[in-house]
C-alpha positions in Angstrom: -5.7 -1.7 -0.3 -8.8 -0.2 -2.2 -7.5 3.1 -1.8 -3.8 2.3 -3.1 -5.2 0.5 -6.2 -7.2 3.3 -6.7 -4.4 5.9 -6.5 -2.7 3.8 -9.0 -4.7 3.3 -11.6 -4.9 7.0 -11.7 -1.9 7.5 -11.5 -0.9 7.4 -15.1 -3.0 10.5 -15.9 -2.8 12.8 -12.6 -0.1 11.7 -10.1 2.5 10.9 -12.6 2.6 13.7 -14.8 2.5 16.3 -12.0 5.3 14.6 -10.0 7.3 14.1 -12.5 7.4 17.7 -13.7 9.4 19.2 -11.1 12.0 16.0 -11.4 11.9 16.6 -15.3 12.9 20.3 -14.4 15.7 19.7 -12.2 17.3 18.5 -15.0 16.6 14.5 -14.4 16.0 12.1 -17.9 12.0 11.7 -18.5 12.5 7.9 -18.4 14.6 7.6 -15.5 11.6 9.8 -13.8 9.1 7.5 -14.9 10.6 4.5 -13.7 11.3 6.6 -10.5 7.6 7.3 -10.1 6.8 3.8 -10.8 9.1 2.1 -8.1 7.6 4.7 -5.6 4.3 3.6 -6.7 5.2 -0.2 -6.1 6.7 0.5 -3.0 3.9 2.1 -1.1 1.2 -0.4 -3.0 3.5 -3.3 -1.4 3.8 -1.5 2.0 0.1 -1.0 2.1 -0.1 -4.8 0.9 2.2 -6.3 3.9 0.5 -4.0 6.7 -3.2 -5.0 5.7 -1.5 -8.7 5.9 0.1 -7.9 9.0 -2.9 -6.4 10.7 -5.4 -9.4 9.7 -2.8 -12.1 10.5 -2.7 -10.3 14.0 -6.1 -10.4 14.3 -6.9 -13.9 13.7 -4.4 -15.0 16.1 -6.0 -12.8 18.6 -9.9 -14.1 17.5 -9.3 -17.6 17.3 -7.7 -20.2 19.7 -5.6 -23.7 19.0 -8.3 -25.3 17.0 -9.1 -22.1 15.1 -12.0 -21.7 16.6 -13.7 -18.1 16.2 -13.4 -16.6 19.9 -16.0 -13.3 20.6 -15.3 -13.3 24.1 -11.3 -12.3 23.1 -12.8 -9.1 21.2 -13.6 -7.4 25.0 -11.0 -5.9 26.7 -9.3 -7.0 30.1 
């Protein structure tokens, strides 16, 4: 997630201006880009968001047993 909130803190002095150039050129309104170029920052933000939540809730039901117990001998492979 680091990365993402990275990108997007940036992204109001790099990655929105340059994007939105070539929409502004095409002919598209310069507020209707923004708010274009703000949704598709939201949406990959939130897909980052619900993979790192999808990857650790995997891996704690794969660590940890009934009683959530931390389990080390589950790390090894079979």
């Amino acid at each position: 997630m680091l990365p993402t909130m990275n990108t997007m803190a940036a992204a109001g002095i790099i990655t929105m201006p340059g994007i939105m150039t070539g929409q502004i050129l095409a002919g598209m309104d310069p507020i209707a880009a923004a708010r274009y170029q703000i949704l598709l920052m939201f949406l990959l933000a939130g897909g980052s968001m619900l993979g790192v939540i999808l990857a650790a809730t995997l891996a704690v039901r794969r660590l940890t047993d009934h009683r959530h117990r931390l389990r080390l001998d589950r790390l090894q492979r079979r």
